[in-house]
matplotlib code that plots the C-alpha trace (Angstrom):
import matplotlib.pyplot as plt

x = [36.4, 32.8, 31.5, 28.8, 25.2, 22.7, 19.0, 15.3, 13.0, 9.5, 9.0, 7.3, 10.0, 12.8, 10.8, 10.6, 14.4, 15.5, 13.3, 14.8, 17.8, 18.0, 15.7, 19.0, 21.4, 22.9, 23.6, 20.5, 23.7, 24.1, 20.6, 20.6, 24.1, 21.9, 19.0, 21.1, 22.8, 19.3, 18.1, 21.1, 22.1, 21.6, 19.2, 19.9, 19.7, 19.0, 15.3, 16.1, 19.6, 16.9, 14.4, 18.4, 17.1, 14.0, 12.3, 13.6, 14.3, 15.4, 19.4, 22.3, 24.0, 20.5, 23.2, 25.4, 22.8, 19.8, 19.8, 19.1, 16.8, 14.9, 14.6, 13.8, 10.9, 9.3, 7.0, 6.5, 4.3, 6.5, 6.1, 3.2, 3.9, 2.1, 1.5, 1.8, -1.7, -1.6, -4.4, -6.5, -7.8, -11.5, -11.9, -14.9]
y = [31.1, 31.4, 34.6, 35.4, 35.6, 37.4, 36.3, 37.3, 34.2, 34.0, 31.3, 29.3, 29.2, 28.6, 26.1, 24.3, 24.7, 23.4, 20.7, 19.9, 20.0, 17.7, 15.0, 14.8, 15.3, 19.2, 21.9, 25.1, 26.4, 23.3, 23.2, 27.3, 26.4, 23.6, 25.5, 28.1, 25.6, 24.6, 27.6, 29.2, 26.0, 26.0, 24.1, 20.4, 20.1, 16.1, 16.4, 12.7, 14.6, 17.5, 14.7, 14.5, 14.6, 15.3, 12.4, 12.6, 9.3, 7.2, 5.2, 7.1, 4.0, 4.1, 4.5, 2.1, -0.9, 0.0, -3.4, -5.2, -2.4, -2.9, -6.5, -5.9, -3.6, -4.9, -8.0, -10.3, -13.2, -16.4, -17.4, -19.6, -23.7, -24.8, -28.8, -30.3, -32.4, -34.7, -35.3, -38.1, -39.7, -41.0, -44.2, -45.1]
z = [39.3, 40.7, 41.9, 44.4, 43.2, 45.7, 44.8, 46.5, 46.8, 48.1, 50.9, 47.9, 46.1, 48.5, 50.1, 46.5, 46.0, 49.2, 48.7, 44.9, 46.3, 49.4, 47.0, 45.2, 47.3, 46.5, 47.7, 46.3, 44.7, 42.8, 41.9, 40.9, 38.8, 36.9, 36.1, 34.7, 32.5, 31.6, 30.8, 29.0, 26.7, 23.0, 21.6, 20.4, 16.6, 17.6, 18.5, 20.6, 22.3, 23.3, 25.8, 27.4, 31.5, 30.5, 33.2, 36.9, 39.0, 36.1, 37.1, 36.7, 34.7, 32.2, 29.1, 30.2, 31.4, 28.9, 27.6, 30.8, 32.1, 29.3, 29.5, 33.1, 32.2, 28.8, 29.3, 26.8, 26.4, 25.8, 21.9, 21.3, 21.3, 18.1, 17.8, 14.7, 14.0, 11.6, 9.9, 10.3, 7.0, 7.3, 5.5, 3.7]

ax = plt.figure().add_subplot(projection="3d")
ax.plot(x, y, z, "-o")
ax.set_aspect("equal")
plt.show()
């Protein structure tokens, strides 16, 4: 059961939470509920669980596709073609 939660904001601030919010797509409650979830979570014994939506923008399917984005993303050089040279004898 939610519960209503009354809360001052300079124009900064509410400015930079409306503008959070309709980059993704929610409501400022949403956003308000997810930085308390933030805020209030215990901390990750997993140092590499902890970076967990760390970077903004990256796919929603990142976990499920990380394979092919990272084939997509890392550029490699195509393995050198070596020829074999035979040597060529020198007569004398």
């Amino acid at each position: 059961m939610t519960k209503p939660l009354q809360v001052y904001l300079d124009d900064d601030d509410l400015e930079r939470l409306e503008a959070f919010a309709r980059e993704r797509g929610w409501t400022k409650s949403q956003a308000i509920r997810t930085a308390v979830r933030a805020l209030t979570r215990r901390p990750s014994t997993d140092p590499v669980l902890e970076l967990s939506g760390d970077i903004d923008g990256l796919p929603p399917d990142l976990s499920r596709e990380f394979d092919r984005y990272l084939s997509e993303t890392f550029v490699a050089e195509p393995p050198a073609t070596y020829r074999v040279r035979r040597r060529t004898t020198v007569r004398r």
